[in-house]
DSSP file (Angstrom, degrees, kcal/mol; ACC not computed):
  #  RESIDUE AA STRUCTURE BP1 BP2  ACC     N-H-->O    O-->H-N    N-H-->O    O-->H-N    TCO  KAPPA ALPHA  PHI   PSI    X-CA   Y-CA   Z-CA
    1    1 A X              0   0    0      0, 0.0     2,-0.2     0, 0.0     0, 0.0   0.000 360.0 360.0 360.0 141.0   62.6  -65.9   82.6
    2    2 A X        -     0   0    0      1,-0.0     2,-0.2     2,-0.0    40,-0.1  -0.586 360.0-132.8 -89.2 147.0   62.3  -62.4   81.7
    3    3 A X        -     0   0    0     -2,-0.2     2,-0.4    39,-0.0    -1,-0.0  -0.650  19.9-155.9 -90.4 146.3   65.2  -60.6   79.1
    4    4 A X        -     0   0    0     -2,-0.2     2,-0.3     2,-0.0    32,-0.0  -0.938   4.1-159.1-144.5 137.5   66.4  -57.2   80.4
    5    5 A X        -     0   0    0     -2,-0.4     2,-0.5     2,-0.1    -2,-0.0  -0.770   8.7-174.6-111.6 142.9   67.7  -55.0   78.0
    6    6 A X        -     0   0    0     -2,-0.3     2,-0.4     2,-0.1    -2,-0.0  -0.975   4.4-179.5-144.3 128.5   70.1  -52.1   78.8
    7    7 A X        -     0   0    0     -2,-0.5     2,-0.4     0, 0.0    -2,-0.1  -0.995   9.5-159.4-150.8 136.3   71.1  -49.9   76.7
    8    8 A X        -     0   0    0     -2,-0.4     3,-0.2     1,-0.2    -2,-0.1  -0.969   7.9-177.2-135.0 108.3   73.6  -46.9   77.8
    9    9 A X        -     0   0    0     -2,-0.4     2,-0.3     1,-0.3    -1,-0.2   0.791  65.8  -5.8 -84.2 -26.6   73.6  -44.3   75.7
   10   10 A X        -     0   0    0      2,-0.0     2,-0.4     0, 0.0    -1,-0.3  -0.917  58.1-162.1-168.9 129.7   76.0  -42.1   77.0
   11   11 A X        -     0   0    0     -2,-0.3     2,-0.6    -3,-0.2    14,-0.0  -0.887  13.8-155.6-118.6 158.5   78.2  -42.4   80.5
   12   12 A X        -     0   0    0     -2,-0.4     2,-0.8     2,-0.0    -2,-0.0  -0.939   8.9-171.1-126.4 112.1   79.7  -39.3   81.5
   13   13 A X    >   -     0   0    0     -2,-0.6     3,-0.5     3,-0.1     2,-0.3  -0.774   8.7-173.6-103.2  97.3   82.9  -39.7   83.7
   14   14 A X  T 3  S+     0   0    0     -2,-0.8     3,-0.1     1,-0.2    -2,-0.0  -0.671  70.2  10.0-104.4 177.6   84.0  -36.3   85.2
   15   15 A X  T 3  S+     0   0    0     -2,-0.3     2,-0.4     1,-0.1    -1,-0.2   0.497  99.1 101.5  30.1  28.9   87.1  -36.2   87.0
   16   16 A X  S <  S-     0   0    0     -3,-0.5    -1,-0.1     1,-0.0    -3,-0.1  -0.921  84.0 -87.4-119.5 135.7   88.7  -40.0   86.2
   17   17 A X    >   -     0   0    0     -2,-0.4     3,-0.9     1,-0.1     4,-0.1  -0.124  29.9-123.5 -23.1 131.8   91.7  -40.2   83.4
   18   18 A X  G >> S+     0   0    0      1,-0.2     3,-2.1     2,-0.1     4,-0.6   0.814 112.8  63.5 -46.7 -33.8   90.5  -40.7   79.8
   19   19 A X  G 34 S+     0   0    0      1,-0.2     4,-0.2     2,-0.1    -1,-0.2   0.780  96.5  56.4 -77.0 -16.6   92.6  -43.8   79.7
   20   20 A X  G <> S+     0   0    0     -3,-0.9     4,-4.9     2,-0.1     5,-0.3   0.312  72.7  97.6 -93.0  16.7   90.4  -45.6   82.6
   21   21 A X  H <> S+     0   0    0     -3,-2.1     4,-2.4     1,-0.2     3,-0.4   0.965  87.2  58.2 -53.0 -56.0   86.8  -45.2   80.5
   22   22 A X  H  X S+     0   0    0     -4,-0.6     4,-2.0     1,-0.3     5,-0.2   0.725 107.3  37.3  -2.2 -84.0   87.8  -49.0   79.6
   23   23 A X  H  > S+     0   0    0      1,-0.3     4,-2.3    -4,-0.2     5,-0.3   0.828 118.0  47.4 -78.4 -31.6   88.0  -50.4   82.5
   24   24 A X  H  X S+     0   0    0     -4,-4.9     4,-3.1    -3,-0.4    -1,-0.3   0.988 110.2  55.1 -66.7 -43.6   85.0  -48.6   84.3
   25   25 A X  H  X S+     0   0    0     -4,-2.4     4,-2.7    -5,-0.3    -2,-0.2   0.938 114.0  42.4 -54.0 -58.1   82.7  -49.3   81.2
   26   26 A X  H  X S+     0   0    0     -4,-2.0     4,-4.8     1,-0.2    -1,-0.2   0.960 109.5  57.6 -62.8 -39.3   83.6  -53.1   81.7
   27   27 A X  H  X S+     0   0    0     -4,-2.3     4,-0.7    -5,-0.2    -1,-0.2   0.966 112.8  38.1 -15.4 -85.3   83.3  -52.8   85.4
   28   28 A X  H >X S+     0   0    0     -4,-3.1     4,-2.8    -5,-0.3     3,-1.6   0.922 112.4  59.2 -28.1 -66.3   79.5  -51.5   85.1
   29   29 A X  H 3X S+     0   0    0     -4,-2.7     4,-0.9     1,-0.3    -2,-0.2   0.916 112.1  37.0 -69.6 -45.7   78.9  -53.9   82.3
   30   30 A X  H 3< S+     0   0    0     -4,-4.8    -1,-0.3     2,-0.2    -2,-0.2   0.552 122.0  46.6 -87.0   9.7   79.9  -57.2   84.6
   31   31 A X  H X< S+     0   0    0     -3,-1.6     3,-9.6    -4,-0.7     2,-0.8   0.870 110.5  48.0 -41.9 -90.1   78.4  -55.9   87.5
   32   32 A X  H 3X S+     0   0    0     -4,-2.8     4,-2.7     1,-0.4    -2,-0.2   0.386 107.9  51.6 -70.3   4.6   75.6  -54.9   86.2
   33   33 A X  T 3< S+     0   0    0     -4,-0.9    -1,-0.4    -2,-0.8    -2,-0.1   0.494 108.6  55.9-117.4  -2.4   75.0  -58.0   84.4
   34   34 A X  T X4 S+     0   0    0     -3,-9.6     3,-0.9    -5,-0.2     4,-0.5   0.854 105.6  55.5 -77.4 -37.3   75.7  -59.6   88.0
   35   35 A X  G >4 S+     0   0    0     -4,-0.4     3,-2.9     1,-0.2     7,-0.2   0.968 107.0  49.5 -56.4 -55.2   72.5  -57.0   89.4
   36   36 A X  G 3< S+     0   0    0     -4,-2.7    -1,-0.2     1,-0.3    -3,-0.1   0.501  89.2  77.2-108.7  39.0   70.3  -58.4   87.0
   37   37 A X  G <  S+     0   0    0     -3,-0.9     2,-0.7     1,-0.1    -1,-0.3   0.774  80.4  96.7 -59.2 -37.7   71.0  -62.0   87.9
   38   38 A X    <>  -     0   0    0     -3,-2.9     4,-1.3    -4,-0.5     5,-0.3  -0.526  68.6-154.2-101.9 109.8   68.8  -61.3   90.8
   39   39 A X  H  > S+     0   0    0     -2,-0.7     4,-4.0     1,-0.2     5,-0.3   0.867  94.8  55.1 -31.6 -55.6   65.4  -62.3   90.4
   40   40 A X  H >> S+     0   0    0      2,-0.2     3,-4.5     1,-0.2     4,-0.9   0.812 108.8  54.2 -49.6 -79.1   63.9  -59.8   92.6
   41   41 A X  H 3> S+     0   0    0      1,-0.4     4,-3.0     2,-0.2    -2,-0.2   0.483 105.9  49.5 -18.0 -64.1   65.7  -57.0   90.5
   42   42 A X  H 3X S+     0   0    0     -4,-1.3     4,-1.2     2,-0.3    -1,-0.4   0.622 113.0  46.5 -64.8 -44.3   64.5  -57.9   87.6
   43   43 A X  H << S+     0   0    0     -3,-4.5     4,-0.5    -4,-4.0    -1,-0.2   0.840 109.4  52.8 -27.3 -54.4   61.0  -58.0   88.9
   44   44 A X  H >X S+     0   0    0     -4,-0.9     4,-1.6    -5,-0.3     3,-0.9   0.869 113.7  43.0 -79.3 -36.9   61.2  -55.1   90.5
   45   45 A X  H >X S+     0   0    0     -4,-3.0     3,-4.8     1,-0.3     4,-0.8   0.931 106.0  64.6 -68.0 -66.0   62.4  -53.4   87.1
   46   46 A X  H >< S+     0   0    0     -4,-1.2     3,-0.6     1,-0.3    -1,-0.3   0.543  98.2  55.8   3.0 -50.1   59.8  -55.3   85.1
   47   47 A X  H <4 S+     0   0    0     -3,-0.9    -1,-0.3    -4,-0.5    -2,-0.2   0.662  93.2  67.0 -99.8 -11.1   57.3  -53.4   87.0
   48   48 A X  H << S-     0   0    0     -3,-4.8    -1,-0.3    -4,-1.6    -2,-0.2   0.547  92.0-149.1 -56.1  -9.5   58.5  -50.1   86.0
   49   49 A X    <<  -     0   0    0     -4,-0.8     2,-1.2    -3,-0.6    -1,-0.3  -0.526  60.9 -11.4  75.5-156.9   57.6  -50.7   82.6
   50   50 A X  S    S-     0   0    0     -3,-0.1     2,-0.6     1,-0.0    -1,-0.1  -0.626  74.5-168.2 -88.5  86.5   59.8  -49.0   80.0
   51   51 A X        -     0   0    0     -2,-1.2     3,-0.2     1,-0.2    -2,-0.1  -0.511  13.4-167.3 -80.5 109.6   62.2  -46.3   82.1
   52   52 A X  S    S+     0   0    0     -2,-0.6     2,-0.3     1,-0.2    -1,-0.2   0.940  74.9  12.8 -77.0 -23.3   64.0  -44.0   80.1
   53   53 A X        -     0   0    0      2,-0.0     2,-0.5     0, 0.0    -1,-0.2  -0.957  59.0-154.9-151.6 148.3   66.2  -42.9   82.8
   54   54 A X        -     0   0    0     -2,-0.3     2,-1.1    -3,-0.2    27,-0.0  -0.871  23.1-141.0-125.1 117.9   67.0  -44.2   86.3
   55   55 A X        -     0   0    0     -2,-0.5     2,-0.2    23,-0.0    -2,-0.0  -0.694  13.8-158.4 -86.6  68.0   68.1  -41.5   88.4
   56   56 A X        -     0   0    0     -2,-1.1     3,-0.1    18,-0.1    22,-0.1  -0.260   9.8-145.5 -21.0 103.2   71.1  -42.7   90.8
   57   57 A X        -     0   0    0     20,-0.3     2,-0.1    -2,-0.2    24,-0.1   0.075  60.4 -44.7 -68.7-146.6   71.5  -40.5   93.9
   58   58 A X        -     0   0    0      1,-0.0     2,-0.5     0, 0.0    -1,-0.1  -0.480  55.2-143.8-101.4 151.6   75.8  -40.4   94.8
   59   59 A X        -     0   0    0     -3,-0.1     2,-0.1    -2,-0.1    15,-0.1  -0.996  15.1-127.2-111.6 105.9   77.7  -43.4   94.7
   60   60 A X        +     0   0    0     -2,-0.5     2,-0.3    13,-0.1    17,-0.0  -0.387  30.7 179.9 -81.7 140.7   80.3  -43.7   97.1
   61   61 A X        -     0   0    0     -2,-0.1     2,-0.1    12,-0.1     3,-0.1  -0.992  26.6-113.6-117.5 154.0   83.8  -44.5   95.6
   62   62 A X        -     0   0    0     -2,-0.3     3,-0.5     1,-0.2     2,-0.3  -0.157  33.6-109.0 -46.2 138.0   87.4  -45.0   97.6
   63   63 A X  S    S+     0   0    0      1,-0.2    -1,-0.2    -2,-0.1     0, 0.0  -0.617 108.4  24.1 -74.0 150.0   89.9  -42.7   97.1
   64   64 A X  S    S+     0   0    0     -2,-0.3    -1,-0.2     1,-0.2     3,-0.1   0.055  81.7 151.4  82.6 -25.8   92.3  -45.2   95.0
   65   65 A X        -     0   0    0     -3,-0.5     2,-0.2     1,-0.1    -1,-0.2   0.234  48.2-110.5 -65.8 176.9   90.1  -47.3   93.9
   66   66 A X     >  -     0   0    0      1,-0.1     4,-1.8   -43,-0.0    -1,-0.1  -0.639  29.2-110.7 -94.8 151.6   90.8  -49.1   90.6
   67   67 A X  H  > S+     0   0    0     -2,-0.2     4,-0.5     1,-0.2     3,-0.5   0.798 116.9  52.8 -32.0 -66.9   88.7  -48.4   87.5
   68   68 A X  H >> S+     0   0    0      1,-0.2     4,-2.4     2,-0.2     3,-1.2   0.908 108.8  54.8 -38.8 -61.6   86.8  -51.7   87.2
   69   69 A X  H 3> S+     0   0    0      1,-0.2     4,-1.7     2,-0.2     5,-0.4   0.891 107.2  53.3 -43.4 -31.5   85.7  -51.1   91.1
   70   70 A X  H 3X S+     0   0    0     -4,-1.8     4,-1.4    -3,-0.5    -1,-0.2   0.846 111.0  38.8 -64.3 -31.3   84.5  -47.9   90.0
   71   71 A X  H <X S+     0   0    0     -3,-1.2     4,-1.1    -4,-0.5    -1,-0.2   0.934 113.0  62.2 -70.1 -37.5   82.3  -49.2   87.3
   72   72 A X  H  X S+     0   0    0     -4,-2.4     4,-1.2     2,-0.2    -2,-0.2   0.689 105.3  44.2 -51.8 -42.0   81.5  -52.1   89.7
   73   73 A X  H  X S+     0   0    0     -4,-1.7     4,-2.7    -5,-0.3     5,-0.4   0.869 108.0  60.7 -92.4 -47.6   79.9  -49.6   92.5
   74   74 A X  H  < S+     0   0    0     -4,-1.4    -2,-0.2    -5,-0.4     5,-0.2   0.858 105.6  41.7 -30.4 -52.6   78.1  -47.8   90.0
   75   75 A X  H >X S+     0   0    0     -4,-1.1     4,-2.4     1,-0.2     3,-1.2   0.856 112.1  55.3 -66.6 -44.0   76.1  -50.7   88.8
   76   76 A X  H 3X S+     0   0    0     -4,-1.2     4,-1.4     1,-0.2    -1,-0.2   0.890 104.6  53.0 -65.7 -28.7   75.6  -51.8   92.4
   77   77 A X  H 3X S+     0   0    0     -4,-2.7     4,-0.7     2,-0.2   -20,-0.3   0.602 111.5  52.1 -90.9   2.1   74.0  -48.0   93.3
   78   78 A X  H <> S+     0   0    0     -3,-1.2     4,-0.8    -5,-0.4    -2,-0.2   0.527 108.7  48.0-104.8 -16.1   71.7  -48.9   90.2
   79   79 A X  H  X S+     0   0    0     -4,-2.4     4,-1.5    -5,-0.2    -2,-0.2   0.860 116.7  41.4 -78.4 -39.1   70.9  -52.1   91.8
   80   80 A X  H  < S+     0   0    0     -4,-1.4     4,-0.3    -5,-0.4    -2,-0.2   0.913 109.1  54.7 -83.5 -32.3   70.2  -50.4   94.8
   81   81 A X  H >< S+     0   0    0     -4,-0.7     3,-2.8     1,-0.2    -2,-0.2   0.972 112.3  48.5 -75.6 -83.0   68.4  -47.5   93.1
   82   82 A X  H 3< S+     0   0    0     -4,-0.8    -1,-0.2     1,-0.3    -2,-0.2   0.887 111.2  57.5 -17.3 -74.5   65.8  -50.7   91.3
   83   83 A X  T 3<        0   0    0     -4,-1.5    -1,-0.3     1,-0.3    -2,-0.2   0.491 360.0 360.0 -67.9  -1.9   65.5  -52.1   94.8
   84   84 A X    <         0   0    0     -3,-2.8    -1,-0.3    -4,-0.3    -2,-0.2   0.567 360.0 360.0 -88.6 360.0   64.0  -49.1   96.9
């Protein structure tokens, strides 16, 4: 089984409350750590080599939604982003 290392140097949230970086940062992080449960993913990154940055086109979010979902859809449009 292959390791994948992610390291996020800097997330930029514009228009969201200071007070919900929290909950989106965890969001992301347990999503994302659901994305690279998935073998294929994790192939597929694998065969990018070493990417210094993964360009995500728009990510839709819900008007309302709660922080965590927010982090949560993020990861998932970097999942999708890895899958094309």
């Amino acid at each position: 089984m292959k390791r994948v290392v992610v390291h996020i140097d800097r997330l930029v949230l514009k228009g969201f409350r200071p007070e919900d970086r929290h909950a989106i940062a965890a969001g992301l992080q347990q999503e994302l750590v659901r994305v690279f449960a998935d073998r294929e993913a994790v192939s597929l990154l694998s065969a990018m080599g070493d990417v210094s940055r993964l360009q995500v086109g728009g990510v839709p979010i819900e008007q309302g939604s709660k922080p965590q979902r927010v982090g949560e859809s993020v990861a998932q449009g970097i999942g999708k982003e890895i899958k094309k």
